[in-house]
Structure formats: C-alpha cells, structure tokens
Backbone as XML, in Angstrom:
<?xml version="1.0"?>
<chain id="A" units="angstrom">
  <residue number="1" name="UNK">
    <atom name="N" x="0.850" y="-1.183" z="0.000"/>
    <atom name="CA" x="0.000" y="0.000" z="0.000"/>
    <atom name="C" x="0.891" y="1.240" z="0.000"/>
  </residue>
  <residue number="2" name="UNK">
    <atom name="N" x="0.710" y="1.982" z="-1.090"/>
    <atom name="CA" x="1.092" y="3.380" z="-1.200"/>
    <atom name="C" x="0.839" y="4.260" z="0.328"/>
  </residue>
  <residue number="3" name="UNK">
    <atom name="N" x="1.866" y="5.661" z="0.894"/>
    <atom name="CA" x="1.231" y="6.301" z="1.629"/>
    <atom name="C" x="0.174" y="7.022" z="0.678"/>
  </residue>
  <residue number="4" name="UNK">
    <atom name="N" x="-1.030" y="6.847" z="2.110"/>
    <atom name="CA" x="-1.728" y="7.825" z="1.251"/>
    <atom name="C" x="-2.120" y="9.796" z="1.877"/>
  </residue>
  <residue number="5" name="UNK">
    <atom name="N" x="-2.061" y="10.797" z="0.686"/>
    <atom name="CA" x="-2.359" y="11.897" z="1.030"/>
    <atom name="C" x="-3.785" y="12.481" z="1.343"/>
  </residue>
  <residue number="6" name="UNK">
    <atom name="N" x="-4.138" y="13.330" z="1.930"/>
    <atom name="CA" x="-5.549" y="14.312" z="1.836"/>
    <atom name="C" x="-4.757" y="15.605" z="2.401"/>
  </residue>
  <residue number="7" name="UNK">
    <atom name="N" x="-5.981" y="16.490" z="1.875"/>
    <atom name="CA" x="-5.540" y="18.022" z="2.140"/>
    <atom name="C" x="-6.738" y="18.015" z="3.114"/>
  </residue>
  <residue number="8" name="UNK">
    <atom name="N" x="-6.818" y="19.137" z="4.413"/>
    <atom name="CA" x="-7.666" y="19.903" z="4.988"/>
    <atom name="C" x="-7.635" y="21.190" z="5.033"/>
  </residue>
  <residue number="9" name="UNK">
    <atom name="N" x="-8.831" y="21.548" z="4.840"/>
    <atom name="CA" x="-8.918" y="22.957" z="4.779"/>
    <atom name="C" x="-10.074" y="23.100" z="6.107"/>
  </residue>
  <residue number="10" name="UNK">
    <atom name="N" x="-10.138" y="24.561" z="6.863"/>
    <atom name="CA" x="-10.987" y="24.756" z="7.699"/>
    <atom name="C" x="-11.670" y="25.879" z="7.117"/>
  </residue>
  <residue number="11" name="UNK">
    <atom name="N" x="-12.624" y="26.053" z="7.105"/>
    <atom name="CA" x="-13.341" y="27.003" z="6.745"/>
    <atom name="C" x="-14.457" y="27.972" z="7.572"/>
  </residue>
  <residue number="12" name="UNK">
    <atom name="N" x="-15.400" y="28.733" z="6.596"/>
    <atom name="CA" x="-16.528" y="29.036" z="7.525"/>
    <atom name="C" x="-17.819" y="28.721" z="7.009"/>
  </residue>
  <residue number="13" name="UNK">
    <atom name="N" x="-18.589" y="29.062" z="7.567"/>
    <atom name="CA" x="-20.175" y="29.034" z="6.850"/>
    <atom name="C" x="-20.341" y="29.460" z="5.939"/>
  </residue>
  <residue number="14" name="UNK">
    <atom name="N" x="-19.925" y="31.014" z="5.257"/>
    <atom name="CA" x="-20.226" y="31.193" z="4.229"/>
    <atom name="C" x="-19.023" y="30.490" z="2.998"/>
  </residue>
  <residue number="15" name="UNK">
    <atom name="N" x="-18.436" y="29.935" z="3.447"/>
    <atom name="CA" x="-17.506" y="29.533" z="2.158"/>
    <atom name="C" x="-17.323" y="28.227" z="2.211"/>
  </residue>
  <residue number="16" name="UNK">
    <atom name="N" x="-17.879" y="27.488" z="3.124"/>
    <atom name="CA" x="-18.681" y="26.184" z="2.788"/>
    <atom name="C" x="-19.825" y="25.785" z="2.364"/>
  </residue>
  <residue number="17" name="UNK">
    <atom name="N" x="-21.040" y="26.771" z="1.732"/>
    <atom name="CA" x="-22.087" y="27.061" z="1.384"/>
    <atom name="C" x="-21.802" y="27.320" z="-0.363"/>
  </residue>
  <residue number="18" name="UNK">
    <atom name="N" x="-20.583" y="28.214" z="-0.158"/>
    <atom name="CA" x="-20.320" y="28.587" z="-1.611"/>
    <atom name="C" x="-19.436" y="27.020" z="-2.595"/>
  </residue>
  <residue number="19" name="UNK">
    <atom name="N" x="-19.053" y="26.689" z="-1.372"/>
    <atom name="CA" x="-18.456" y="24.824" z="-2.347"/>
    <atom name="C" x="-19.899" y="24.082" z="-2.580"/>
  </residue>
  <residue number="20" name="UNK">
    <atom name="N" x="-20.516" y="24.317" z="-1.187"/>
    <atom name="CA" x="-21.732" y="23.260" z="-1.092"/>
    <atom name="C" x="-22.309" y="23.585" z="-2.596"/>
  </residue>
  <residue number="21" name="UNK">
    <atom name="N" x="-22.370" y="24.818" z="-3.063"/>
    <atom name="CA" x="-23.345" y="25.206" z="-4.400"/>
    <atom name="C" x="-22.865" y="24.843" z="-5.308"/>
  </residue>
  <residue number="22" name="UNK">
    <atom name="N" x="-21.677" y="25.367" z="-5.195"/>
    <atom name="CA" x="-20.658" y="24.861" z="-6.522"/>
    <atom name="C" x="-20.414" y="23.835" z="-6.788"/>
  </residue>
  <residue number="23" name="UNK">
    <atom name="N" x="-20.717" y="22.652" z="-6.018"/>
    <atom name="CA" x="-20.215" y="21.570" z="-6.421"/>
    <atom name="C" x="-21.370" y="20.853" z="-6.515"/>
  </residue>
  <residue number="24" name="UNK">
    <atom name="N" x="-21.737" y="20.857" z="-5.103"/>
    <atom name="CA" x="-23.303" y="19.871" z="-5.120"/>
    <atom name="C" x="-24.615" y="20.287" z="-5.584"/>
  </residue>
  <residue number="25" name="UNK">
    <atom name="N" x="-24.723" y="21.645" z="-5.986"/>
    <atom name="CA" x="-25.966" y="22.039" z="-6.250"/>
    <atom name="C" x="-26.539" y="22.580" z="-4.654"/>
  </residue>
  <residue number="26" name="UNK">
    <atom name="N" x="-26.153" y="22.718" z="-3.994"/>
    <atom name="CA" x="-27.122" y="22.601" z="-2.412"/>
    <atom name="C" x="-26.427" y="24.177" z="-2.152"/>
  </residue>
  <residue number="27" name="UNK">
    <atom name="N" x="-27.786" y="25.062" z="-1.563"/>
    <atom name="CA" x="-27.353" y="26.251" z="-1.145"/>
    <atom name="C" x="-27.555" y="26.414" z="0.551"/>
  </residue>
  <residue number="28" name="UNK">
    <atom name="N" x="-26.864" y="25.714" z="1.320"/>
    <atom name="CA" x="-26.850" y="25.706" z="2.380"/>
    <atom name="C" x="-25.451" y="24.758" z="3.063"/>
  </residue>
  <residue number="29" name="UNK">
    <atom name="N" x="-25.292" y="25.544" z="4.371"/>
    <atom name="CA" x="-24.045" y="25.114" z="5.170"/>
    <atom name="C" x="-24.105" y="24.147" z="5.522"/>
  </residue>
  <residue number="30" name="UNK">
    <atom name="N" x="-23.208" y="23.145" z="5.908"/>
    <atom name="CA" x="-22.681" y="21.358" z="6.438"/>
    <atom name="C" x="-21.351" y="21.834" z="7.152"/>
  </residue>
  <residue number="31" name="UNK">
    <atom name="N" x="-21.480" y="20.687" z="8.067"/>
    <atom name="CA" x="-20.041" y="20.395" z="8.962"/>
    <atom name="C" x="-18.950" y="20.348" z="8.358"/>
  </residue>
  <residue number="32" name="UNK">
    <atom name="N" x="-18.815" y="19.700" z="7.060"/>
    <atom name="CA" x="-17.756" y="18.907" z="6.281"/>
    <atom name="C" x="-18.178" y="18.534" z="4.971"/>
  </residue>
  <residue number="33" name="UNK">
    <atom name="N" x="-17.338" y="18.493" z="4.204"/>
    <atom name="CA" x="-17.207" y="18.483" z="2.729"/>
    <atom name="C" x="-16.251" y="17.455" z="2.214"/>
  </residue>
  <residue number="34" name="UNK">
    <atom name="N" x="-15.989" y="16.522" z="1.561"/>
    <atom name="CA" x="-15.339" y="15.530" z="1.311"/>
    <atom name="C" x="-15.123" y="15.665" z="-0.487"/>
  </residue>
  <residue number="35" name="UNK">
    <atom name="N" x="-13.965" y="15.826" z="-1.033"/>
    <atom name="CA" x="-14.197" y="15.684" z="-2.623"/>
    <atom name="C" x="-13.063" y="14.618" z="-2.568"/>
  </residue>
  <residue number="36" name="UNK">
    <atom name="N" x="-13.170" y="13.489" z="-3.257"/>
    <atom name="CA" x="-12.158" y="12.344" z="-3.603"/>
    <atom name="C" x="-11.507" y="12.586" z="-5.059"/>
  </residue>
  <residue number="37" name="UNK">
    <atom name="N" x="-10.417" y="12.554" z="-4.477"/>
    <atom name="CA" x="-9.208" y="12.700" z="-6.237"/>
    <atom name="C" x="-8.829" y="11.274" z="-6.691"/>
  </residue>
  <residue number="38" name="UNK">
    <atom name="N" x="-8.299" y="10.326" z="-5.508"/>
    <atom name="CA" x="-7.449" y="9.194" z="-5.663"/>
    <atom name="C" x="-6.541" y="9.526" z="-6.778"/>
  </residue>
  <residue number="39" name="UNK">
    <atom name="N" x="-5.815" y="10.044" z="-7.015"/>
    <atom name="CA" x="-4.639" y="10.088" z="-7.833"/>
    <atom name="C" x="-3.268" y="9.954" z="-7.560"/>
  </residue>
  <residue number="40" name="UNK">
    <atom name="N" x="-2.907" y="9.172" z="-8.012"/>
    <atom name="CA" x="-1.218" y="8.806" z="-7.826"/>
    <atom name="C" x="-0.076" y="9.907" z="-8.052"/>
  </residue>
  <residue number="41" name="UNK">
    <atom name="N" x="0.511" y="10.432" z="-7.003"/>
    <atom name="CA" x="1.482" y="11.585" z="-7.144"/>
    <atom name="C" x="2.617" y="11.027" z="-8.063"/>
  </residue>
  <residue number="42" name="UNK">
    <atom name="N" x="3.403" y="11.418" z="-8.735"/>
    <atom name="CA" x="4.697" y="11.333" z="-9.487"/>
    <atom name="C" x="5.664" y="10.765" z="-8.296"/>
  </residue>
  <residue number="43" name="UNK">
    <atom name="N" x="5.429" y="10.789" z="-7.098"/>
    <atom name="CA" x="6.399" y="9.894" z="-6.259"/>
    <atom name="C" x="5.910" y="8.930" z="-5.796"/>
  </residue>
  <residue number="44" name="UNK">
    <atom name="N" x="4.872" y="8.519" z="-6.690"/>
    <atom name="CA" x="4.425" y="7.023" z="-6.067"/>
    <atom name="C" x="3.280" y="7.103" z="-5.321"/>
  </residue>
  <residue number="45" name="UNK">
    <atom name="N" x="3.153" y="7.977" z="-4.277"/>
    <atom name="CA" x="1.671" y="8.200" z="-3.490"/>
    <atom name="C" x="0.610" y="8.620" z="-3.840"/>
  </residue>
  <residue number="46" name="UNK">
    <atom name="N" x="-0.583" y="7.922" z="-3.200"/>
    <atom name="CA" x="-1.563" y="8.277" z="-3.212"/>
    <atom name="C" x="-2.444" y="9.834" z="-2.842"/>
  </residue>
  <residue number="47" name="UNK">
    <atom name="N" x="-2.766" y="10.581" z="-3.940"/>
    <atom name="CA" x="-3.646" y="11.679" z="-2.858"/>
    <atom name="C" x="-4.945" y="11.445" z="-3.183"/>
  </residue>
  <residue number="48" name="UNK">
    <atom name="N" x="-5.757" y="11.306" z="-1.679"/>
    <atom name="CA" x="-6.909" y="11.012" z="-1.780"/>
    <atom name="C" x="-8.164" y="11.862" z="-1.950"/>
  </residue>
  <residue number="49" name="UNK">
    <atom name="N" x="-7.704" y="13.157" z="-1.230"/>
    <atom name="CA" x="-8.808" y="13.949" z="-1.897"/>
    <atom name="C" x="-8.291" y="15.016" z="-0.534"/>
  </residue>
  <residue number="50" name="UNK">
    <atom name="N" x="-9.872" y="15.993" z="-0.447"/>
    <atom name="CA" x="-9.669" y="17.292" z="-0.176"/>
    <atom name="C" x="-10.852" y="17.082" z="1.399"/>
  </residue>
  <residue number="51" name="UNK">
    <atom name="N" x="-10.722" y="17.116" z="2.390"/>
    <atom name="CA" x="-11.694" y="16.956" z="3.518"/>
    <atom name="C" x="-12.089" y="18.888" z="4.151"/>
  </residue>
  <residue number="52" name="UNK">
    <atom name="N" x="-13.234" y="19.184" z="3.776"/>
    <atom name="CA" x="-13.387" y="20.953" z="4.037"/>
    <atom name="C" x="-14.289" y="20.468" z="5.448"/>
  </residue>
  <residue number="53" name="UNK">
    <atom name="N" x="-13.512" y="21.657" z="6.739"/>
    <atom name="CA" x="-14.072" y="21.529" z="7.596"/>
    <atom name="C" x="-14.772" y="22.649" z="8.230"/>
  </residue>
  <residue number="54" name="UNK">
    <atom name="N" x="-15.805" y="22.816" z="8.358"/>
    <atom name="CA" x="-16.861" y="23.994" z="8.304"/>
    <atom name="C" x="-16.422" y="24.473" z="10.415"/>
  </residue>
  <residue number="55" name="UNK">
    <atom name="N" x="-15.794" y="25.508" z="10.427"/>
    <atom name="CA" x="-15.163" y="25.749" z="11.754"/>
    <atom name="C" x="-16.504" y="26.437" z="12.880"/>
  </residue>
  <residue number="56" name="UNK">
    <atom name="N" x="-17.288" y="27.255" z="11.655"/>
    <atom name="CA" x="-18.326" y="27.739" z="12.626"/>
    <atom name="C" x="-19.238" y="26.370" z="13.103"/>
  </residue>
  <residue number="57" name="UNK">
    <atom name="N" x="-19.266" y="25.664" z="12.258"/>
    <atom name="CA" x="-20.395" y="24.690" z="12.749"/>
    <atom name="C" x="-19.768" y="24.289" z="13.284"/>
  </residue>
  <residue number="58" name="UNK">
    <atom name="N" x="-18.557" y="23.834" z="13.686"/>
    <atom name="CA" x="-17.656" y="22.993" z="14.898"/>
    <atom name="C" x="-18.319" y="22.980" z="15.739"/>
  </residue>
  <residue number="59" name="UNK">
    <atom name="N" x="-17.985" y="24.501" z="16.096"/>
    <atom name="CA" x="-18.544" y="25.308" z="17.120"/>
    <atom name="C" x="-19.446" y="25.006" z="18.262"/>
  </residue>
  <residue number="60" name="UNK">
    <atom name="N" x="-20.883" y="24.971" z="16.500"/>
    <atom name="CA" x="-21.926" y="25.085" z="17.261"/>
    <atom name="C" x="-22.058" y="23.467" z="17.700"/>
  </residue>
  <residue number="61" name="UNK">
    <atom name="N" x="-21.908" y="22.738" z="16.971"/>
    <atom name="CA" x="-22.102" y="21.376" z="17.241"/>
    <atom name="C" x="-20.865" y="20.538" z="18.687"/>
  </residue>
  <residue number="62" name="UNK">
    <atom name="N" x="-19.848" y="21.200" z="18.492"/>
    <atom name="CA" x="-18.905" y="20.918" z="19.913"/>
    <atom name="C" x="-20.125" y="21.199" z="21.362"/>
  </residue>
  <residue number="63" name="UNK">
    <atom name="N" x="-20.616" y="22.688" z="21.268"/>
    <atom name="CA" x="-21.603" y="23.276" z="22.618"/>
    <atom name="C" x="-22.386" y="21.567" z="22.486"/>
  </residue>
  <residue number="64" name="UNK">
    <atom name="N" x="-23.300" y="21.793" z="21.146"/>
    <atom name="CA" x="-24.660" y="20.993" z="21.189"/>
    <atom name="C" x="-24.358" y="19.321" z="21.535"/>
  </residue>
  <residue number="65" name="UNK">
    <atom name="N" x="-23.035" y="19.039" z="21.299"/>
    <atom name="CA" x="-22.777" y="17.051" z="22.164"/>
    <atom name="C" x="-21.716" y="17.266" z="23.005"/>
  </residue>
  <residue number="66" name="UNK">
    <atom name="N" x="-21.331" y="18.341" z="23.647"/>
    <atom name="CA" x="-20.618" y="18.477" z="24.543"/>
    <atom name="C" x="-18.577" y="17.943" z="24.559"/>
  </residue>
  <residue number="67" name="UNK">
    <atom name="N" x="-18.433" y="18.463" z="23.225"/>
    <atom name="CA" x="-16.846" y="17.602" z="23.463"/>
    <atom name="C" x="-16.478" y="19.247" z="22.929"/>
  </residue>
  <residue number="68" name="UNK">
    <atom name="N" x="-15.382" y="18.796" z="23.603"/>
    <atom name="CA" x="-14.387" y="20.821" z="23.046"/>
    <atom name="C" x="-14.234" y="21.020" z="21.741"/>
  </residue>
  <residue number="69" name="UNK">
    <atom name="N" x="-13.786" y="21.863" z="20.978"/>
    <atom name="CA" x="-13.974" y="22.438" z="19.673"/>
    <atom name="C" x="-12.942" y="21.261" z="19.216"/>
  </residue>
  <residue number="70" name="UNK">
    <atom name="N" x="-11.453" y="21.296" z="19.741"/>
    <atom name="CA" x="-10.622" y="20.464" z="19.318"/>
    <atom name="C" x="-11.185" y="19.375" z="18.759"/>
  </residue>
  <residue number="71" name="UNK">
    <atom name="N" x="-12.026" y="18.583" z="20.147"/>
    <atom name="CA" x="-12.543" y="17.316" z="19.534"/>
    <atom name="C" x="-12.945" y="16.819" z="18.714"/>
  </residue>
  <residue number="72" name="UNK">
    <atom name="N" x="-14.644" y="18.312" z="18.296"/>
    <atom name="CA" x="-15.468" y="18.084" z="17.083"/>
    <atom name="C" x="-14.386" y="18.630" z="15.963"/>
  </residue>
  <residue number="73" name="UNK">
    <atom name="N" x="-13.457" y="19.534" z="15.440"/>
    <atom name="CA" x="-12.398" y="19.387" z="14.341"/>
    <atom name="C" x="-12.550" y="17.956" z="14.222"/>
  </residue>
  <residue number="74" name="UNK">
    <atom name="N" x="-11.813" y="17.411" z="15.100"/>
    <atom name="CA" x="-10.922" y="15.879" z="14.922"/>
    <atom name="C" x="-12.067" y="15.082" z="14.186"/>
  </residue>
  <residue number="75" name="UNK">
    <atom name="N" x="-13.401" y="15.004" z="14.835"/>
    <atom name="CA" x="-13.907" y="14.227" z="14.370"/>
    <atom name="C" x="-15.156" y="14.497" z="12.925"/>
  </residue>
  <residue number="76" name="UNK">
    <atom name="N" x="-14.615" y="15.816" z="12.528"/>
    <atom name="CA" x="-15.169" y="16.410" z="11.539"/>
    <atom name="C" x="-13.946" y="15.585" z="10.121"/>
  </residue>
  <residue number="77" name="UNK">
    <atom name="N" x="-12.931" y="16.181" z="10.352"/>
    <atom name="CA" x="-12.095" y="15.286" z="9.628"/>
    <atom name="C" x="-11.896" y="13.930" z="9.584"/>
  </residue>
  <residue number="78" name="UNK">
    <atom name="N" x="-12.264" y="13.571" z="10.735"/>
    <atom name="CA" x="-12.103" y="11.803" z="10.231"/>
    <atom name="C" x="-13.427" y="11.020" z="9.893"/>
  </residue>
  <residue number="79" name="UNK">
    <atom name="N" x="-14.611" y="12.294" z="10.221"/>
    <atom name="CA" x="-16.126" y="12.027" z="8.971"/>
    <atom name="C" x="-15.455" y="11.794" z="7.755"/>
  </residue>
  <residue number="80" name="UNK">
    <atom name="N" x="-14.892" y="13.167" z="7.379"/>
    <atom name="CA" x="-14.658" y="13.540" z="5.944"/>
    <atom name="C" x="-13.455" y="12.435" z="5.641"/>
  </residue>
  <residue number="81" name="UNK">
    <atom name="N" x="-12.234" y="11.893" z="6.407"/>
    <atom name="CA" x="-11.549" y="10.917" z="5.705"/>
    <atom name="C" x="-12.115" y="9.546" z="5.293"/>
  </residue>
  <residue number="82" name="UNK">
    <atom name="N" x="-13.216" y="9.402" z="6.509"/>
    <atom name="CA" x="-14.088" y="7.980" z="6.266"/>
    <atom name="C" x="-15.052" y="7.742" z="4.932"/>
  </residue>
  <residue number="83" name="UNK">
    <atom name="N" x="-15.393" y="9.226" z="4.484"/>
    <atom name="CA" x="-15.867" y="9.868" z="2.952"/>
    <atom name="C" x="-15.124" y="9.365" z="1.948"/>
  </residue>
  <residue number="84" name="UNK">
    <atom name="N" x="-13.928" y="9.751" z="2.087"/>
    <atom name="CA" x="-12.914" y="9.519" z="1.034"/>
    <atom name="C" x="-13.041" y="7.999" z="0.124"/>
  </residue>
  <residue number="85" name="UNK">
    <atom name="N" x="-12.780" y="7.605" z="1.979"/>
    <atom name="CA" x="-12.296" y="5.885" z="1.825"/>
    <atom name="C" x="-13.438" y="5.075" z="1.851"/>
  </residue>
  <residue number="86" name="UNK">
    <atom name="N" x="-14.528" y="5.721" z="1.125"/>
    <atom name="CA" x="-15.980" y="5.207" z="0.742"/>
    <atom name="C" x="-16.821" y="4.713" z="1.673"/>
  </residue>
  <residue number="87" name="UNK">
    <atom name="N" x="-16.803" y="4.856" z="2.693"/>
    <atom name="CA" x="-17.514" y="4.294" z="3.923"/>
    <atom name="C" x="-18.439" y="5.809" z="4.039"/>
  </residue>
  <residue number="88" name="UNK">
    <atom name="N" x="-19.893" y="5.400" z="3.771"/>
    <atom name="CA" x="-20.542" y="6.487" z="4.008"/>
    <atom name="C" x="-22.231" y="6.117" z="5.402"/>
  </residue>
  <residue number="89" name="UNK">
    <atom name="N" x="-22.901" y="7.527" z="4.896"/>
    <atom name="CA" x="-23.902" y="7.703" z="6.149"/>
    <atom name="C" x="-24.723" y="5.785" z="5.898"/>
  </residue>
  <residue number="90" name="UNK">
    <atom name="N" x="-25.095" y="5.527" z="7.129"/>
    <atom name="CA" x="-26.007" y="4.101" z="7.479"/>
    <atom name="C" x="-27.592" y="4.668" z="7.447"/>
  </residue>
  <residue number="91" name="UNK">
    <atom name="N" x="-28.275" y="3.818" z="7.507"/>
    <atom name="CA" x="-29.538" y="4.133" z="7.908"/>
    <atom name="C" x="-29.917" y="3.628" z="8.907"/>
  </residue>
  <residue number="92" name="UNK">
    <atom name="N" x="-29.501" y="2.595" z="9.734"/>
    <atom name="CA" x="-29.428" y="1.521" z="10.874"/>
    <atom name="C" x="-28.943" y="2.700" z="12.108"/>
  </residue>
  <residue number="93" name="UNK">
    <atom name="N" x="-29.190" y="1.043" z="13.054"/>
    <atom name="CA" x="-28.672" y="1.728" z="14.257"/>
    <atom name="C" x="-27.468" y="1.218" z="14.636"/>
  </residue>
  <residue number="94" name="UNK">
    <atom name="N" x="-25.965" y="0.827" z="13.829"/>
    <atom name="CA" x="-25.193" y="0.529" z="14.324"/>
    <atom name="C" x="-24.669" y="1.897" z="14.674"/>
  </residue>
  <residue number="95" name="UNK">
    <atom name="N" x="-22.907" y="1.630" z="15.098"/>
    <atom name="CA" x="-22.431" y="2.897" z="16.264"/>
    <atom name="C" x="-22.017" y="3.538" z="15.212"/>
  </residue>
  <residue number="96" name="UNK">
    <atom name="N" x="-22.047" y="5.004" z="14.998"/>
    <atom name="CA" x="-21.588" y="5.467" z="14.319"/>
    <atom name="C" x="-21.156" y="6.842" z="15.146"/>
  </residue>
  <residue number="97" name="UNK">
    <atom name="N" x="-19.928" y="7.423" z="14.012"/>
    <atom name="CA" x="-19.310" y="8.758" z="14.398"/>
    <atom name="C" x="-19.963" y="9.637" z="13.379"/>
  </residue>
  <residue number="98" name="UNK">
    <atom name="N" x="-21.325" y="10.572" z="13.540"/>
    <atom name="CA" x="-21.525" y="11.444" z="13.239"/>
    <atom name="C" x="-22.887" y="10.944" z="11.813"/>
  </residue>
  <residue number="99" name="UNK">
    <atom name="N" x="-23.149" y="9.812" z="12.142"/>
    <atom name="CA" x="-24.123" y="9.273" z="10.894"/>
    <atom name="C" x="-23.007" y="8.476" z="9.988"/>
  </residue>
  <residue number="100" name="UNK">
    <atom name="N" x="-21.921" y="8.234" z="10.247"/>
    <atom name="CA" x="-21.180" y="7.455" z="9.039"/>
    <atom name="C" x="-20.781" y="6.078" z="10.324"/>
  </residue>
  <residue number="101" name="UNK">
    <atom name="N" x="-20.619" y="5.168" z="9.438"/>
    <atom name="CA" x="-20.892" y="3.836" z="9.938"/>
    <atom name="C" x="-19.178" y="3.268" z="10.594"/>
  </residue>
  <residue number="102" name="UNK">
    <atom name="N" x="-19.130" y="2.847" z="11.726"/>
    <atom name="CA" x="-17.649" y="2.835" z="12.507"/>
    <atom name="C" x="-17.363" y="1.117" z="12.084"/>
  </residue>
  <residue number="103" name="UNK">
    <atom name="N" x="-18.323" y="0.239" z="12.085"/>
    <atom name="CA" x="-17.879" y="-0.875" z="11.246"/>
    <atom name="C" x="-18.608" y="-1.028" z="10.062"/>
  </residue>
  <residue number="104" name="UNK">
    <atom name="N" x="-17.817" y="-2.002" z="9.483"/>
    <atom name="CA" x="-18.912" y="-2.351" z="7.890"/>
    <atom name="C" x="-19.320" y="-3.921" z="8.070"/>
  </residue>
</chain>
C-alpha cells in the first residue's frame, strides 16, 4: 500500500455554502465536505482527496454534544476521511461517528 495523502482545509459558513453550491448544487451550510481525487502523485503516493471543515459549525455542534472544539475538528475530519475511503452515512442503528458507519 502506497502512503496515502488528503488536504484539509478549515473554513466558515459562508464559504462552505459557496463549495456546497458549486459543487453539489445545495445552497446551504454542512459540517464537512469531502471531494475524492485518488490520484497517484509522481512519487508514487496516493492523494486522496480534499476533507473541508466547516469551523463555525464545529462550534456550534462541539456546545450541542458536549466535546471541546478540538474534539469536534478531529472528528469532523475523520467524517470527511471515512468519505474519502468510501464508507458512508447508514440508515441503521449501528455505532456510528456522526451518521457514518464505525464498522462495515
């Protein structure tokens, strides 16, 4: 297995609204944004894509389940890496981090 890359970016509400449109059609703010490249760098590695992390909603969502801002970052990005690596939202009730599924 190649290492593999992703970029993060942190953002805000309004300029995660303006990807949300631009890309998805959707004119409204999200936690996180996930775009997948998988492309092989010229040194052999993998880059997997781009994980956008919406900082105001951190925020609000750190207050609203109670873990510090740090935390919800952390686990805003490892939504968005679990995106990447195709593991997406369940409809079940297994355990999940944030609506995306922690086993398959």
């Amino acid at each position: 297995m190649s290492n593999l890359i992703i970029s993060v970016t942190l953002t805000s509400d309004s300029q995660i609204t303006k990807l949300n449109k631009k890309y998805l059609n959707r004119d409204f703010t999200t936690d996180v944004l996930s775009f997948k490249i998988d492309e092989e760098t010229p040194e052999g590695e993998t880059f997997l894509g781009d994980v956008v992390v919406n900082t105001d909603q951190a925020k609000r969502q750190a207050k609203e389940y109670g873990n510090s801002y740090e935390q919800e970052v952390a686990e805003l990005v490892e939504h968005g890496v679990l995106h990447l690596l195709d593991v997406h939202h369940d409809d079940d009730n297994e355990k999940t981090i944030h609506g995306i599924k922690l086993d398959k």
